[in-house]
BAFI-3210 file (N, C-alpha, C; in Angstrom, 3 decimals, decimal comma, padded with zeros to 6 digits):
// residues 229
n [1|2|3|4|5|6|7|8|9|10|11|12|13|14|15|16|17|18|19|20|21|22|23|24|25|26|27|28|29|30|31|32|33|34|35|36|37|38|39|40|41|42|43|44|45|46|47|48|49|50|51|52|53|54|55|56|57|58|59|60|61|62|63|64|65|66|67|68|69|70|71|72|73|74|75|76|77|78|79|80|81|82|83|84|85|86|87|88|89|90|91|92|93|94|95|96|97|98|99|100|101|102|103|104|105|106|107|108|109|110|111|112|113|114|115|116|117|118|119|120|121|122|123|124|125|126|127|128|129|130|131|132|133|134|135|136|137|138|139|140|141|142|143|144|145|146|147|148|149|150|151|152|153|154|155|156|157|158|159|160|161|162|163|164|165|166|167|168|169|170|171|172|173|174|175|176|177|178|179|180|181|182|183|184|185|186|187|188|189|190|191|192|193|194|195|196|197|198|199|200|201|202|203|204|205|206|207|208|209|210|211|212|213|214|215|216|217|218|219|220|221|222|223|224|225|226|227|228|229]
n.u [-010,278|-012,200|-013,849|-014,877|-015,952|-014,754|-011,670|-010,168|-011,313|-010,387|-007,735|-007,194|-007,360|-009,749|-010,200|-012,185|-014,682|-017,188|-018,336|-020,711|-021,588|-019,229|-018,905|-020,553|-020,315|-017,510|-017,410|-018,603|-016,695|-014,795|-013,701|-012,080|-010,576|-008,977|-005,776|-003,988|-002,094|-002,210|-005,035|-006,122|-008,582|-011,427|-013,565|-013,273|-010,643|-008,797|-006,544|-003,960|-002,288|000,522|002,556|004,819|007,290|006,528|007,419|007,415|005,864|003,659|002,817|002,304|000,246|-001,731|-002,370|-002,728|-005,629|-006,301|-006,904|-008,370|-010,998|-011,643|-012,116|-014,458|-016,345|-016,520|-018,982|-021,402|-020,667|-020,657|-023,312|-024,070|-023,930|-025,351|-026,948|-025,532|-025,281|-026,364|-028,015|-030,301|-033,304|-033,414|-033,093|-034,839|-035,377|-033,715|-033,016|-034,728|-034,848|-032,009|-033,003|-034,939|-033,116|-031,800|-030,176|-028,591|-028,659|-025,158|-024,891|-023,067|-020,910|-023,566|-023,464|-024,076|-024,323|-025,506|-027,991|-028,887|-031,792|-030,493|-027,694|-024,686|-024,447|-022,884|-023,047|-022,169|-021,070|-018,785|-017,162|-015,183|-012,849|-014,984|-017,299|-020,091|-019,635|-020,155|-022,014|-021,868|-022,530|-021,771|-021,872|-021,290|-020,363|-021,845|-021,031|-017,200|-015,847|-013,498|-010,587|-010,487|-013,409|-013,711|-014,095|-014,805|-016,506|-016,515|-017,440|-015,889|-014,237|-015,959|-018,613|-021,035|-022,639|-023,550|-025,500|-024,208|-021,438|-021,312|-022,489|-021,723|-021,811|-021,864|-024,769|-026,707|-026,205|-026,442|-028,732|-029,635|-027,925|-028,275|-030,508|-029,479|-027,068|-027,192|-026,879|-024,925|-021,275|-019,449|-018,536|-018,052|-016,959|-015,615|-013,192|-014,437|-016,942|-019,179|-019,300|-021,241|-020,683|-022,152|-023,500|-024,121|-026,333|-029,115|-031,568|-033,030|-033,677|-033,064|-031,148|-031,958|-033,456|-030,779|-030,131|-031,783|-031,254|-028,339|-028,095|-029,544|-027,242|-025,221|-026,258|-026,131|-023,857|-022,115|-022,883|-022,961|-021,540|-018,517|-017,356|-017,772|-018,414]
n.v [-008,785|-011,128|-013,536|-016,251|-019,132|-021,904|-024,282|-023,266|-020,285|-019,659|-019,636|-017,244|-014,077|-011,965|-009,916|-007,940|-006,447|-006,300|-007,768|-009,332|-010,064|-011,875|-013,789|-015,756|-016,776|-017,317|-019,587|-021,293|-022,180|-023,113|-025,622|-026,329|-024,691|-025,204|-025,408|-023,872|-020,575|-018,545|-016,504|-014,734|-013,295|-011,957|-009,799|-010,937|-012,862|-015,731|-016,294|-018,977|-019,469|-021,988|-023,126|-025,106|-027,144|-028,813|-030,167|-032,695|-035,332|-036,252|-034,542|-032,612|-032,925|-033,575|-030,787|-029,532|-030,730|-030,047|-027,650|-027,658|-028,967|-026,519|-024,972|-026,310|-025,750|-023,102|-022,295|-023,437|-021,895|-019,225|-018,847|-018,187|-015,802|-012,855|-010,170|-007,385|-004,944|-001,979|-002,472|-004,559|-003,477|-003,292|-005,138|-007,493|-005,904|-005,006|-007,333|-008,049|-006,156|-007,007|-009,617|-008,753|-008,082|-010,005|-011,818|-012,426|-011,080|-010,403|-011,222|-010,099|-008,110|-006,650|-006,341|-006,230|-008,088|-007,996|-007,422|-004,839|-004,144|-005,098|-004,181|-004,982|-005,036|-003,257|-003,490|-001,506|-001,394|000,823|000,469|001,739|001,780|000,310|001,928|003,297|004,301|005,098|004,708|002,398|002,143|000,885|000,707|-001,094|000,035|000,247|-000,244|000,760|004,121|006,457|007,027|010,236|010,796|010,475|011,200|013,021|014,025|015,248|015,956|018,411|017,868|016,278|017,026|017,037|016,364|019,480|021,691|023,657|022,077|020,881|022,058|023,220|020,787|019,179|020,103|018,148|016,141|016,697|016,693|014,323|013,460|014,531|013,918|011,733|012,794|014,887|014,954|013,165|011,635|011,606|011,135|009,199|008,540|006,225|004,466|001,984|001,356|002,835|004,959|005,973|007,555|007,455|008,774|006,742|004,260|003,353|002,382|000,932|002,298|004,788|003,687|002,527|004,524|006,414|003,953|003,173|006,118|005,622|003,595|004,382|006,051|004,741|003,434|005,496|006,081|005,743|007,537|009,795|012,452|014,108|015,593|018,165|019,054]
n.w [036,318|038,443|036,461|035,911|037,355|039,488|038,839|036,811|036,907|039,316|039,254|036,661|035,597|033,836|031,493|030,168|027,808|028,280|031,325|031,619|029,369|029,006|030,854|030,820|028,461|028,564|030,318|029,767|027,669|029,573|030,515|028,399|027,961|030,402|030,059|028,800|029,249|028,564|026,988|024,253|023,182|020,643|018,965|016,409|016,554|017,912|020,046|021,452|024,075|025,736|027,986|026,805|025,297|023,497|020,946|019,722|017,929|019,243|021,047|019,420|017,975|019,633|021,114|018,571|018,268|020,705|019,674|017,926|019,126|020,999|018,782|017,689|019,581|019,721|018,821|019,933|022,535|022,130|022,003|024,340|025,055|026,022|025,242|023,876|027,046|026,627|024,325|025,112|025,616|023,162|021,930|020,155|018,180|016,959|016,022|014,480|012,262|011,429|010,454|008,286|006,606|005,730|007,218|010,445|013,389|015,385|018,913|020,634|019,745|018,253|015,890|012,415|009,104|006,354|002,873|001,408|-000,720|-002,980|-002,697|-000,581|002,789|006,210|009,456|012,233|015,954|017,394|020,942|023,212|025,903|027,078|026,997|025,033|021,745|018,964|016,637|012,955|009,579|006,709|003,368|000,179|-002,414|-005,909|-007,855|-008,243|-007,988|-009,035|-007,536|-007,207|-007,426|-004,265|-001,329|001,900|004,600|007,786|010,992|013,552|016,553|018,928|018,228|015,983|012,288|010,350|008,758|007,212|007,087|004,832|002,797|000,436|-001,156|-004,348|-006,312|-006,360|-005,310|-002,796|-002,176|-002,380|-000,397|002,072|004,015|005,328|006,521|008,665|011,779|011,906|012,689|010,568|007,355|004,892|001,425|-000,489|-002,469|-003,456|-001,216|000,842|004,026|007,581|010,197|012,905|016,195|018,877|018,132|019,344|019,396|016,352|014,137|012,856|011,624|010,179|008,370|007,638|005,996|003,886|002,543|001,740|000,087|-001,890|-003,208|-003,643|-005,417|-007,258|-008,067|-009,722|-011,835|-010,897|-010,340|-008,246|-005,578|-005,394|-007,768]
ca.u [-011,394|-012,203|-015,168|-015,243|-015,832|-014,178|-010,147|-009,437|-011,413|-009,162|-006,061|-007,283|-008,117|-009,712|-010,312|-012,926|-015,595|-018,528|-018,561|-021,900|-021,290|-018,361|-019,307|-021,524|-019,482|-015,544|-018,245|-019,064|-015,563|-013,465|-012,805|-011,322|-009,009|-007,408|-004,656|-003,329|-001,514|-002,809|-006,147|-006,394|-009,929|-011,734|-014,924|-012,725|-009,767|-008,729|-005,015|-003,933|-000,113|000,774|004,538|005,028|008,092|005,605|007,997|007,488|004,616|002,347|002,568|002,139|-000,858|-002,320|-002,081|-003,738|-006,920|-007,129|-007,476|-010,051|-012,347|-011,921|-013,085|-015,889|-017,328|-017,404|-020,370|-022,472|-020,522|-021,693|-025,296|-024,681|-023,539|-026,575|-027,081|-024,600|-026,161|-026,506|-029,255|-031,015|-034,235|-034,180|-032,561|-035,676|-036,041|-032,408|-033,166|-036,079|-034,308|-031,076|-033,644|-035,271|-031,916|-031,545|-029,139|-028,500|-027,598|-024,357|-024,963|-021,529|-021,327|-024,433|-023,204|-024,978|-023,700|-026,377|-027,796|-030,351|-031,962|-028,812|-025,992|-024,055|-024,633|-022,763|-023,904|-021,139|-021,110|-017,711|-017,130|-013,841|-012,770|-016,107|-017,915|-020,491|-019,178|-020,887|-022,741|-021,455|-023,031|-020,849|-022,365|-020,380|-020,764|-022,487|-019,445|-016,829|-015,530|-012,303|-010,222|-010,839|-014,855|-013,645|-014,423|-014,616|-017,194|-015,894|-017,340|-015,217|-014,119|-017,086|-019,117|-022,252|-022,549|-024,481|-025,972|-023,431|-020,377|-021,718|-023,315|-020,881|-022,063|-022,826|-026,840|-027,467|-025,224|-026,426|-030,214|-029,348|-027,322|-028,309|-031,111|-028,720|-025,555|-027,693|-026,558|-023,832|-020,487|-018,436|-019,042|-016,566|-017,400|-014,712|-013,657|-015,612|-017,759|-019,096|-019,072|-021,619|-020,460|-023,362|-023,517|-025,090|-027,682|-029,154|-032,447|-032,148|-034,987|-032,547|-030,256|-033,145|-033,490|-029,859|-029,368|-032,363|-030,288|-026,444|-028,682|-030,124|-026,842|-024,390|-026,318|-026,200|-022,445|-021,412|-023,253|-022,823|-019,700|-018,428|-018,467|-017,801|-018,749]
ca.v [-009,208|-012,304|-013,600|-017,725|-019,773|-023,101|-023,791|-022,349|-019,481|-019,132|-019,134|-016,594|-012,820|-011,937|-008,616|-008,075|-005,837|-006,114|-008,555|-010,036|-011,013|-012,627|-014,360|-017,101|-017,240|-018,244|-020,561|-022,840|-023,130|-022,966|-026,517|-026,728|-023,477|-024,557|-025,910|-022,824|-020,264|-016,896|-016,869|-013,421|-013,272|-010,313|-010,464|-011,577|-013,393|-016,417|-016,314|-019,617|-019,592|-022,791|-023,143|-026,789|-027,198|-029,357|-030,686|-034,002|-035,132|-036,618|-033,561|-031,314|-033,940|-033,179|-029,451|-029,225|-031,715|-029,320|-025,984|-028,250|-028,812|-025,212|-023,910|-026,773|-025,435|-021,515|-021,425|-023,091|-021,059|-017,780|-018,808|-018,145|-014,370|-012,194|-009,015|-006,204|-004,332|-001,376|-002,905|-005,154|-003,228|-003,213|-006,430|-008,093|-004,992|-005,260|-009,044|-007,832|-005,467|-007,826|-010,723|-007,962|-007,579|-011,312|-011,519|-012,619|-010,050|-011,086|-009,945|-009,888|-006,233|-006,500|-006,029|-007,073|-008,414|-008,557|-006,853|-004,297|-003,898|-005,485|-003,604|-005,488|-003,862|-003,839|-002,514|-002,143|-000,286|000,780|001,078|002,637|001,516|000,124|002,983|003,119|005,645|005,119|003,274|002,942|001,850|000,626|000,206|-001,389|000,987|-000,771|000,334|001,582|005,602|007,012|007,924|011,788|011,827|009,972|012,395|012,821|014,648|014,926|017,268|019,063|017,150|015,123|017,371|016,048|017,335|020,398|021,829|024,161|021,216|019,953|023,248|023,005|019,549|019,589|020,436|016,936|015,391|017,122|016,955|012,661|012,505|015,452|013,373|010,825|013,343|015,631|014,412|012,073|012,231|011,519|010,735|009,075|008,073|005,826|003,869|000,610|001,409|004,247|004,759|006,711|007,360|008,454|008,519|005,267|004,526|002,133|002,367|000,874|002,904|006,176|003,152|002,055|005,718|006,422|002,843|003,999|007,010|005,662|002,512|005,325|007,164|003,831|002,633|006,019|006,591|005,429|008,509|011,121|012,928|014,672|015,759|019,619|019,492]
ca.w [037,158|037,489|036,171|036,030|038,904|039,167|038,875|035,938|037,286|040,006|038,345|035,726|035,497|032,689|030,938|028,704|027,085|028,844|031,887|031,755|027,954|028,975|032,023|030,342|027,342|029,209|031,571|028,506|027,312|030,851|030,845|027,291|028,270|031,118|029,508|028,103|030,336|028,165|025,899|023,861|022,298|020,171|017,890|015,392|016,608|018,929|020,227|022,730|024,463|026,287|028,313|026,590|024,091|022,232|019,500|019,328|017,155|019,779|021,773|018,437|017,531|020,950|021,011|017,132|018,642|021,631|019,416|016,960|019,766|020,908|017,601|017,325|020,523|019,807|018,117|021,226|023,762|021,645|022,364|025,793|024,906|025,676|023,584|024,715|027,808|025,943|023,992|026,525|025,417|021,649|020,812|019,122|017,056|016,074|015,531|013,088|011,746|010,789|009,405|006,392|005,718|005,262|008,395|012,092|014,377|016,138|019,892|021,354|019,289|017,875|014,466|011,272|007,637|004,795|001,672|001,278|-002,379|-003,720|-001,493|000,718|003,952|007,026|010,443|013,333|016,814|018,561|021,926|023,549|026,915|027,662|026,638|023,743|021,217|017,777|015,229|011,800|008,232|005,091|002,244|-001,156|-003,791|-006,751|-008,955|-008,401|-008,269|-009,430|-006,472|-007,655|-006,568|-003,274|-000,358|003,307|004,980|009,182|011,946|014,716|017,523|018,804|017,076|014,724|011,270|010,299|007,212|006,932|006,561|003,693|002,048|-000,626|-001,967|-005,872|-005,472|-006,877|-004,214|-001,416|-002,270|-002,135|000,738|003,516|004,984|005,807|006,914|009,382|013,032|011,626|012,854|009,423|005,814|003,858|000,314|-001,167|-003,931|-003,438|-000,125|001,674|005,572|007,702|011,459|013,650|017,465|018,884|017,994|020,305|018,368|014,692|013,551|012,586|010,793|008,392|007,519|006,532|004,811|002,643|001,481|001,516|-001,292|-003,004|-003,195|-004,104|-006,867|-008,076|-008,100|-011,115|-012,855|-009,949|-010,029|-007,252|-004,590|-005,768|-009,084]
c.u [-011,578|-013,741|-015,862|-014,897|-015,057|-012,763|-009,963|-010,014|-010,819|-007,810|-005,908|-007,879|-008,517|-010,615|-011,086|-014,053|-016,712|-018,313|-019,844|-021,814|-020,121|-017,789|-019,568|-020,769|-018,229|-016,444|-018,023|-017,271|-013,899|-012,456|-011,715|-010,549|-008,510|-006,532|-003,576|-003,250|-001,696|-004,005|-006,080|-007,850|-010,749|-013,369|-014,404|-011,494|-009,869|-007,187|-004,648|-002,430|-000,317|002,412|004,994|005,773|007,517|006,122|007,656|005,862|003,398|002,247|002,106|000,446|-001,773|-003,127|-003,107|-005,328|-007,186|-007,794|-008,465|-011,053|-012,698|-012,724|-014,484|-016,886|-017,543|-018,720|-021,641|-021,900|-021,033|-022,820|-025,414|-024,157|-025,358|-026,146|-026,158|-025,667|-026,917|-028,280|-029,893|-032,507|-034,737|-033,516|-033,324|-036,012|-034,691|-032,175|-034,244|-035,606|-032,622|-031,486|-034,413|-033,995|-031,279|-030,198|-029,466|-027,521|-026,744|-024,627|-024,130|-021,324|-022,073|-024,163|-023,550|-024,305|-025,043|-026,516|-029,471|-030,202|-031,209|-027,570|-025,982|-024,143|-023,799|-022,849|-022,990|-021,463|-019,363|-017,885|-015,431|-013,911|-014,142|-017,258|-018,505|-020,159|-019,594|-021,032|-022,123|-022,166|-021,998|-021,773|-021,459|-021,273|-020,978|-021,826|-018,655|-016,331|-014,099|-012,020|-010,834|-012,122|-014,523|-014,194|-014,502|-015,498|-017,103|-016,325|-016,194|-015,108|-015,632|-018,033|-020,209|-022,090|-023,416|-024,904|-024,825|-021,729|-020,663|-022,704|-022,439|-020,790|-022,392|-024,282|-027,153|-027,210|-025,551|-027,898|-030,481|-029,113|-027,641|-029,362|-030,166|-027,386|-026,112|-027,311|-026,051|-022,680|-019,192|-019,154|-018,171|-016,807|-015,902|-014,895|-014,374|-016,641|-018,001|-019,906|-019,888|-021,216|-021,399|-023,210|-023,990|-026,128|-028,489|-030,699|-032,262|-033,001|-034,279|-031,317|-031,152|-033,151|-032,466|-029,476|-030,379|-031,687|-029,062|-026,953|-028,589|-028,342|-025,811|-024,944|-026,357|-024,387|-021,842|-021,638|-023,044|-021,252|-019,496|-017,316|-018,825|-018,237|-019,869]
c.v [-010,710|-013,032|-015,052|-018,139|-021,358|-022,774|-023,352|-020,178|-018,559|-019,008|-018,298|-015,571|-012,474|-010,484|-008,727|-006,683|-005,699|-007,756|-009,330|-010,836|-011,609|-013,965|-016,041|-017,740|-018,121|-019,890|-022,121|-023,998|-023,293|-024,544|-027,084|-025,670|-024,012|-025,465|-024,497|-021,478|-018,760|-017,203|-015,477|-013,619|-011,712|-011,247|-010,836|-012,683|-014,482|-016,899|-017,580|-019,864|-020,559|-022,972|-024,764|-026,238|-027,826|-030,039|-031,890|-034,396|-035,581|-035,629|-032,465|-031,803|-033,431|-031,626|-029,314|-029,921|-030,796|-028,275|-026,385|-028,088|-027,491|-024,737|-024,832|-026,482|-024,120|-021,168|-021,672|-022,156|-019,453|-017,832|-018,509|-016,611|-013,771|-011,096|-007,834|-005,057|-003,033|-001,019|-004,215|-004,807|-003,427|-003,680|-006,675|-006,841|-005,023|-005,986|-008,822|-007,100|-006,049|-008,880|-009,935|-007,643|-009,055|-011,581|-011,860|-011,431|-010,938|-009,634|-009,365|-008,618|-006,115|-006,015|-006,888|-006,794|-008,920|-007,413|-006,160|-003,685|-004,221|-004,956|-004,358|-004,487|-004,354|-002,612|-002,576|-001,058|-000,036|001,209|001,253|002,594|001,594|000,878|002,688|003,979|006,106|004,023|003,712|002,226|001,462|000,071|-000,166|-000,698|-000,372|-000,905|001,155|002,875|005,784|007,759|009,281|012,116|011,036|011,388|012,047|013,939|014,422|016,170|017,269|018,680|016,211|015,599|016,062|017,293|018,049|020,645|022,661|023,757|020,574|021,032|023,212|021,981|020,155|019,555|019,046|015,575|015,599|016,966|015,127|012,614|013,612|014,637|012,611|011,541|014,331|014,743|013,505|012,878|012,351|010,832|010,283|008,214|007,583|004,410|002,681|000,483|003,365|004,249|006,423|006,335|007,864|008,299|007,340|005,565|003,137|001,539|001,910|002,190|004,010|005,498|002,874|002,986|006,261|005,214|002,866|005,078|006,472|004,305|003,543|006,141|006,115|003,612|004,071|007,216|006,447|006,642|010,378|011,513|014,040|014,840|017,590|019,789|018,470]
c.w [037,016|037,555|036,333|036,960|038,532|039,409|037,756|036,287|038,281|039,846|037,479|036,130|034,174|032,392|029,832|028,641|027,989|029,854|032,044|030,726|028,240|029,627|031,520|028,960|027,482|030,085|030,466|028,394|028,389|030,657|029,484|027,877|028,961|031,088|028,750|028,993|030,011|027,085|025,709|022,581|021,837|019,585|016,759|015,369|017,740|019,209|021,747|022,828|025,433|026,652|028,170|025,432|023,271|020,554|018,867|018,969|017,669|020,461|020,680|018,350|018,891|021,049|020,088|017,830|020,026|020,750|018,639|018,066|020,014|019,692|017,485|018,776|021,008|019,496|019,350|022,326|023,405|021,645|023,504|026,042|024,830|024,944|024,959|025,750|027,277|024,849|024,198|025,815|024,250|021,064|019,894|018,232|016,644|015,873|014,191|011,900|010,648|010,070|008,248|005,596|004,885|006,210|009,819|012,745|015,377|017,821|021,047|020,887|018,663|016,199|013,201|009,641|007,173|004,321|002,103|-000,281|-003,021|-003,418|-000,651|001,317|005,185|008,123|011,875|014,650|017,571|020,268|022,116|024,845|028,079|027,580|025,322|023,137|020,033|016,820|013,724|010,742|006,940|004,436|000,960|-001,759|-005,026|-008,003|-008,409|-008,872|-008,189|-008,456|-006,347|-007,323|-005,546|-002,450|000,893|004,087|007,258|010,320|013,264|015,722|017,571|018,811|016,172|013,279|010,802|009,193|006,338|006,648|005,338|002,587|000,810|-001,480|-003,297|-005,212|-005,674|-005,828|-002,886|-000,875|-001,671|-000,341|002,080|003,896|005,640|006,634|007,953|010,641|012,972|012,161|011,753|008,428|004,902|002,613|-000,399|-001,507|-004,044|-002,386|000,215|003,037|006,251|008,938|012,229|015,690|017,680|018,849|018,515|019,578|016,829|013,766|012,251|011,657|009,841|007,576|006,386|006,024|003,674|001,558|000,976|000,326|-002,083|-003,954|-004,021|-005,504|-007,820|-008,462|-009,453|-012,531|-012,113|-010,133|-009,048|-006,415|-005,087|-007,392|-009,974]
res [x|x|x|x|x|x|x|x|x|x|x|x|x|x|x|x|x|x|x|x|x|x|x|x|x|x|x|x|x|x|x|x|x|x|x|x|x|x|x|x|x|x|x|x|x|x|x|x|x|x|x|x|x|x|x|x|x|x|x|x|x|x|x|x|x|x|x|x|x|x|x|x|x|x|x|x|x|x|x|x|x|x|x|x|x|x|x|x|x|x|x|x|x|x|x|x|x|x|x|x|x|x|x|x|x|x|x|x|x|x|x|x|x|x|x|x|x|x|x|x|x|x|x|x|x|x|x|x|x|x|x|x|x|x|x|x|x|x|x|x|x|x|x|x|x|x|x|x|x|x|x|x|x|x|x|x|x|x|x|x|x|x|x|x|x|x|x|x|x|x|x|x|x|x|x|x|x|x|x|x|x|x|x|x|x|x|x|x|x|x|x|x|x|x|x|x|x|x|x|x|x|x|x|x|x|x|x|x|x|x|x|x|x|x|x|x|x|x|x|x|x|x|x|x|x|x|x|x|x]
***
């Protein structure tokens, strides 16, 4: 599709995630791109291909001083990323919600890095060919666990998890962590983190709840043994 106006807009189609967030974002930095004949961009990466043999050291020298400015002008062109459509309604509560954590919500995927009660916390959503598909939770365990109580707690296709997938927890294990594993879609407790998958949750409200338990449950790993016994 193509999304930027101008000439580099017309010489370019560009494929992305959510067209509205992407719109205002390529806008900023069109006129530094169009020099480069493919741009591959993620929430983590920045890939630029140019059809120049480029050997010679004022052309290498050139090249390096384009991709500097590029990177010194992501951070204002990500101010012009609004919050994923998705949550449009309950950004500033997932802005409130990422500053008690001691944190900026990023709102390109709205995903949040900080610490609650002394756990690193991190807060991600996937989507899947444009589609929202689920929210997830990691927490760092506060010590690590011996491969052997690792575990994996996973419902049935796209499936949520019931009382009866997890009825088999030690009682001490299950009494901790079933608030938090009731209408989740996976549970995976391993050796330095542990990962809750839930549907989206476009609301944070139902993330405060289980990052209350999956704290409670980390700092108490080091004495819990488990998951069956």
């Amino acid at each position: 599709m193509k999304l930027v106006r101008g000439p580099w807009g017309r010489k370019h189609f560009v494929s992305a995630r959510c067209e509205t967030q992407a719109l205002g974002f390529l806008e900023a930095l069109a006129p530094l791109l169009s020099h480069y004949s493919t741009v591959r961009m993620s929430d983590e990466h920045l890939s630029l291909e140019r059809s120049d043999s480029g050997l010679r050291r004022r052309r290498l020298g050139e090249y390096v001083a384009s991709v500097r400015d590029i990177a010194q002008s992501l951070g204002q062109a990500r101010g012009e990323i609004p919050a994923a459509p998705e949550f449009a309604e309950t950004f500033d509560r997932w802005s409130q919600f990422a500053a008690s954590l001691g944190s900026a919500i990023e709102p390109g995927d709205m995903s949040i890095e900080g610490s609650y009660q002394g756990v690193a916390v991190q807060i991600q959503h996937q989507w899947l060919d444009g589609i929202l598909r689920s929210s997830t939770i990691g927490v760092a365990g506060l010590a690590p666990q011996d491969s052997e109580d690792c575990f994996v707690l996973k419902a049935a296709g796209d499936d949520v998890l019931g009382a009866e997938d997890y009825a088999e927890l030690a009682e001490g294990l299950h009494e901790l962590l079933a608030p938090a594993l009731i209408g989740a879609m996976k549970f995976s407790s391993e050796e330095k983190a542990d990962y809750l998958q839930l549907p989206p949750q476009i609301e944070p409200g139902g993330v405060k709840t289980r990052l209350a338990v999956l704290a409670r449950y980390s700092s108490s790993r080091a004495t819990t043994r488990g998951p069956y016994r």
